[in-house]
N, C-alpha and C positions, 0 to 999 in steps of 0.2 A: 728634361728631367730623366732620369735613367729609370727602367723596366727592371722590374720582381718577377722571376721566374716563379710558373704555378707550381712549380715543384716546391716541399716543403722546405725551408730552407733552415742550416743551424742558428742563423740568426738573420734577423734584416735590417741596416741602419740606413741610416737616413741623414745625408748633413746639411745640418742646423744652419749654413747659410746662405744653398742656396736648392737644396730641396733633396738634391741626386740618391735617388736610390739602390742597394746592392745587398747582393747578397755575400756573405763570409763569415768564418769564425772570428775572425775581432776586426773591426773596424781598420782602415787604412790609416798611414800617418798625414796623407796629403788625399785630398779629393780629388778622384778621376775628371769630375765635369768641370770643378771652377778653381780647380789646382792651386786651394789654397789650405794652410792647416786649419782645420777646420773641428771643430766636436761633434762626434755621431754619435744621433739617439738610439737607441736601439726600439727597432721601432716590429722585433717579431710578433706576433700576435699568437694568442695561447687559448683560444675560444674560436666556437665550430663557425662563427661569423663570419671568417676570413681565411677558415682553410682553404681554401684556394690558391690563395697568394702567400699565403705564412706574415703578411704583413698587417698590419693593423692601416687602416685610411683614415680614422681619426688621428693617428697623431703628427703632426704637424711639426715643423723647425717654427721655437720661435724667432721674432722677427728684433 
């Protein structure tokens, strides 16, 4: 699964099939990890829970 820089990030997605995380301003058309088109959640996190990572850890791909 790919790594979320602690830096704040403009967005964090996440895809939904097979987990990979990143950070960018719009989601990719193909996934980097399992190089299929896939749908990214956007998974940034907007509460002080998770500034750290700018990402949220509760939200998951579903399966």
């Amino acid at each position: 699964m790919g790594e979320i820089n602690a830096r704040t990030p403009e967005n964090a997605w996440k895809c939904s099939n097979c987990g990979y995380g990143l950070q960018a301003p719009t989601p990719p058309a193909a996934c980097p990890s399992c190089g299929k088109r896939c749908e990214f959640l956007n998974v940034t996190c907007y509460t002080p829970d998770c500034a750290e990572t700018g990402a949220d850890p509760r939200l998951k791909p579903a399966k």
